[in-house]
N, C-alpha and C positions, 0 to 999 in steps of 0.2 A: 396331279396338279396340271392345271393349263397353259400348255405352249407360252400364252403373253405372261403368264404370272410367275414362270422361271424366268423369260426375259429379261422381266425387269428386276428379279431380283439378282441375277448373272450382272446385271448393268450397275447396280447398286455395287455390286461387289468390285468391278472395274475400278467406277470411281473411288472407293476407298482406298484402292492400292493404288490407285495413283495420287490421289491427296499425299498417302503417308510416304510415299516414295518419295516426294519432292517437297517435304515440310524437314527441317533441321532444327537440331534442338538448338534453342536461344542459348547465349553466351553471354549473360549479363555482364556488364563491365563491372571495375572496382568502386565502389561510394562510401564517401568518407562516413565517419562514425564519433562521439565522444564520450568513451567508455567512461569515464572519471566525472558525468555530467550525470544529475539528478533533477529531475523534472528540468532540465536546463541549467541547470547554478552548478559552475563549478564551488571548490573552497574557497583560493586560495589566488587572486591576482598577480602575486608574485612567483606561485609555480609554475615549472612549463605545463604548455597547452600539452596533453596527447592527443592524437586523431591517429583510430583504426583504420582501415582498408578492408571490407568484405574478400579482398583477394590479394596477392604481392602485387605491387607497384614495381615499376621501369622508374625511379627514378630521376632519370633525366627527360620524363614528359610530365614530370609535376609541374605545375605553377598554382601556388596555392597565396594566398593572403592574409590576413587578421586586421578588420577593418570594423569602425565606427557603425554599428549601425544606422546611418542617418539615410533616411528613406524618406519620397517624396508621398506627397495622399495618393499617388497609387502604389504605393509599394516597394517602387524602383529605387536601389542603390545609387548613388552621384553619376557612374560612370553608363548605367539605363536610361537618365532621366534625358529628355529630349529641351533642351540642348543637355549635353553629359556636363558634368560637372567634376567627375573625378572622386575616387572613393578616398575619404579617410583613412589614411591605411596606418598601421601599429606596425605589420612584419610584415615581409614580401621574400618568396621564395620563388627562383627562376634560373632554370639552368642555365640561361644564359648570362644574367647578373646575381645568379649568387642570393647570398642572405641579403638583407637590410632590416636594419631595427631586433636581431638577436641574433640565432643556430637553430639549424634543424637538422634531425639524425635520423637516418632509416635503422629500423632494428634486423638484425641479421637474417631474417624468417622475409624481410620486403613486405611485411603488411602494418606496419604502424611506424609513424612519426613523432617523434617529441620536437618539440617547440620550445625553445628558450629563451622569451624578448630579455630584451637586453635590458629595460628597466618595465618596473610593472604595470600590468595595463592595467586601465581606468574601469572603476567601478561603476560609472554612469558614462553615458548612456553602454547599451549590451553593445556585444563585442558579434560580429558576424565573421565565420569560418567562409570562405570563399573558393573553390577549387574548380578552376579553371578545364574547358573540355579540351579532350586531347590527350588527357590521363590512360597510360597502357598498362593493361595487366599483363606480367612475362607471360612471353608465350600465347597471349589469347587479344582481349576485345579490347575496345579505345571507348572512352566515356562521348559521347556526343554532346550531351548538357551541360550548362552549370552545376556546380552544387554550392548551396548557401545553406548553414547549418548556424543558428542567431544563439546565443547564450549569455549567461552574466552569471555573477557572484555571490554565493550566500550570504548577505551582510544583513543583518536585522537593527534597526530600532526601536528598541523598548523603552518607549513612556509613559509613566503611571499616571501622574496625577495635571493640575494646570500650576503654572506657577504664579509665584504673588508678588513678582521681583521682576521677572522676566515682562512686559506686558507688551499689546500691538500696539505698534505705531513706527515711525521714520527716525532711522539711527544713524550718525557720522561715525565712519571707522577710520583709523589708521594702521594702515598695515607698515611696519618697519623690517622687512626683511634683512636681514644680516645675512646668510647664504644661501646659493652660492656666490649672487655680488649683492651688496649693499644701494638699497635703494627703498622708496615709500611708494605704497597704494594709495590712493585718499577712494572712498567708495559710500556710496549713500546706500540706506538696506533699507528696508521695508521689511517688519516682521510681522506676522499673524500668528498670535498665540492661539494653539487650538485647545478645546477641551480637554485631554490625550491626556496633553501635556507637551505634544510634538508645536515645534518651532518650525515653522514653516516663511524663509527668507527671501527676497532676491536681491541680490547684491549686484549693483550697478556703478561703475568706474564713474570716477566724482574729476574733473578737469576747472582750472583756476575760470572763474569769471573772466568773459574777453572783453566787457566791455568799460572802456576807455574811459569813459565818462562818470566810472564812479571815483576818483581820485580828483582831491582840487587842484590838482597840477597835471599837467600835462606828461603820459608816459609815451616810450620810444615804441615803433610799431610791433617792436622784438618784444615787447615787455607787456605785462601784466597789473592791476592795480590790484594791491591789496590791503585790505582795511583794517586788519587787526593782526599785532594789536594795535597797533599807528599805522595813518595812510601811506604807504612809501612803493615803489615800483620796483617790480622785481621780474626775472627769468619766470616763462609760464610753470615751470620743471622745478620750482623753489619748494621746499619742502616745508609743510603745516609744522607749526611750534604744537599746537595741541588742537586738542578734537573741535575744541571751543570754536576756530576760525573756521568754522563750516560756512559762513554767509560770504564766504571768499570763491564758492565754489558751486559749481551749479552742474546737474548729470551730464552725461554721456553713453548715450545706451547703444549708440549704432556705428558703424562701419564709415568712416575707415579706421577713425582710432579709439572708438568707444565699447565695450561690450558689457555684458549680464548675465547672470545665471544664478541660477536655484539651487539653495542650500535646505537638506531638511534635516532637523537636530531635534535635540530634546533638553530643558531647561527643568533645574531637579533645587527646587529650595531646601537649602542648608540649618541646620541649626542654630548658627551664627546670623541669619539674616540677610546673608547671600545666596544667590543660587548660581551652581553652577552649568554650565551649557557647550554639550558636546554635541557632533554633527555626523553623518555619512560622507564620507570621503566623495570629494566631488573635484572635476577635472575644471581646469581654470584656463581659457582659451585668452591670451591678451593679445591681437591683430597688429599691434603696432607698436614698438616692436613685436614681431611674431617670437612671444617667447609661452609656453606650455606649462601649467602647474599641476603635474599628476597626483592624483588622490590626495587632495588637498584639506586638512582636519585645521578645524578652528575648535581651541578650547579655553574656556572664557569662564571669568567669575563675576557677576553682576552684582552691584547693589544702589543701596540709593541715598544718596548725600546729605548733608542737612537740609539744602533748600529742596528737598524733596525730587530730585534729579536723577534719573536710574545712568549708570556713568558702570565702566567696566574696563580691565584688563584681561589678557592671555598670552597666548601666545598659537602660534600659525607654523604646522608643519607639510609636508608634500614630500611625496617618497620620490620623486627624480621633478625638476626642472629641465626644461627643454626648449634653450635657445635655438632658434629654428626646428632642426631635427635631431641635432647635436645635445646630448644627455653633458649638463654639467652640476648632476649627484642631486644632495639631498637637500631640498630646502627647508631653512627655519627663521622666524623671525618673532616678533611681540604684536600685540594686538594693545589699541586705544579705543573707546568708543563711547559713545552719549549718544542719551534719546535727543530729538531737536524737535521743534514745532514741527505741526502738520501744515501741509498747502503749498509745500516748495513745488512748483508744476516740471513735471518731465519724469519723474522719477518712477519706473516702471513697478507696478506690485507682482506679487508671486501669483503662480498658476491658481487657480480655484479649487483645484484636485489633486 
């Protein structure tokens, strides 16, 4: 062989030993996991969350979350988005403040957590796992990243057929909650019966007519006119006698004290001539007062009166209410409702899909 052609391979050989002399084996840090999650869906909203660890955790350099998924059109969680907004957060875990909103327990081995909110989290929208960088595995490497791990709950609805009772168009409801405090919803819906048989809603907060000048008398700037069933003036906060005084009342769909949201259910005609109509637990955000209706189930019986009027009762349940942040148990109340003419303007429909 030739002088240059050991050279260069003597030289090849150099720099290998010195590549491998000064390369160290990577020490991947710890990254959360959700062992109990199939294709993403846990069971069970009221059980706790687990989350694995590829390696034991320290601890006291977790900071972890359970938070709303609500993400801007690039992606960004509240607290990313320029300006931040702040994450929806369900739990928060942080060695320096502790729990808020349930417990969390290291198991004795330092690689998994269980999570126990304190009331159960909402079936809509998914729920994002949040683990903050700064996460140490004993003894070894510190997470640099985020980790955001998004999932939700196996809930299915099955509708067979369309119903012939249930039909689309614009409904008044009255919701009469009994507990945890006694008080009335009044709310305009919008239904779209699909082929399916699924009922697809938006339910929009219904607020007393402000305007003054439908009363022949004069009301006080505090007060309200209301028409039915006689003119007389009343507190805006007076509660509907029956579904019937809907033209008393006109939507409210936005911020600061109005809100909306999508319910999808299924409407099942009965052999009596009614049908009944259950829904997907759905989270009920009310801004003003800031009070919280967690996986909130409407279950209703419809039918249709003599003068040919589809008119309905049920009742309204929610596995925790939450005034402010504060869990005050389990809400239940009764449900009023009638279709009403089409063309009231404001009242938002449901998504398209």
């Amino acid at each position: 062989m030739k002088r240059s052609a050991l050279l260069f391979l003597f030289g090849l050989w150099l720099l290998a030993l010195v590549v491998a002399s000064g390369c160290e084996k990577y020490d991947a840090p710890p990254t959360p996991t959700l062992p109990n999650a199939a294709d993403g869906l846990l069971a069970d909203p009221a059980a706790p969350v687990v989350v694995k660890f590829t390696k034991p955790i320290e601890l006291a350099t977790l900071r972890l979350s359970l938070a709303r998924n609500l993400v801007d059109i690039e992606g960004n969680l509240g607290d990313e988005a320029d300006p931040p907004t702040g994450l929806s957060t369900l739990f928060t875990h942080d060695s320096d403040d502790g729990d808020k909103g349930g417990t969390l327990e290291l198991s004795p081995d330092a690689t998994t957590v269980t999570i126990t909110p304190k009331t159960p989290l909402p079936i809509t929208p998914r729920i994002v796992l949040v683990v903050e960088p700064g996460l140490r595995e004993i003894g070894g490497s510190v997470t640099r990243a985020r980790h955001k791990l998004v999932f939700g709950f196996e809930v299915k609805l099955s509708c067979t057929k369309p119903s012939k009772v249930v039909a689309s168009g614009n409904y008044f409801y009255l919701m009469d909650v009994k507990k945890p405090i006694s008080t009335q919803v009044q709310l305009f819906v919008v239904l779209h019966a699909l082929p399916t048989g699924e009922i697809l809603g938006q339910f929009t907060r219904a607020k007393r007519n402000p305007d003054a000048g439908r009363c022949p008398f004069a009301c006080k700037s505090t007060e309200a006119c209301r028409t039915l069933p006689v003119p007389t003036c009343v507190i805006p906060s007076e509660r509907a006698g029956t579904v019937d005084e809907f033209p008393d009342y006109v939507p409210d769909p936005g911020l600061p004290t109005g809100y909306s949201f999508t319910v999808h259910g299924c409407a099942e005609d009965l052999t009596d001539g009614t049908a009944s109509y259950v829904n997907l637990p759905v989270d009920v955000d009310v801004p003003s007062p800031q009070v919280t209706l967690r996986n909130t189930r409407f279950a209703s019986t419809f039918s249709v009166d003599a003068a040919g009027l589809v008119r309905g009762t049920g009742a309204i349940s929610a596995d925790d209410v939450l005034i402010g942040s504060i869990s005050s148990g389990r809400g239940e109340g009764s449900l009023a409702m009638r279709k009403i003419p089409e063309g009231i303007p404001g009242i938002p429909l449901p998504p398209s899909n």
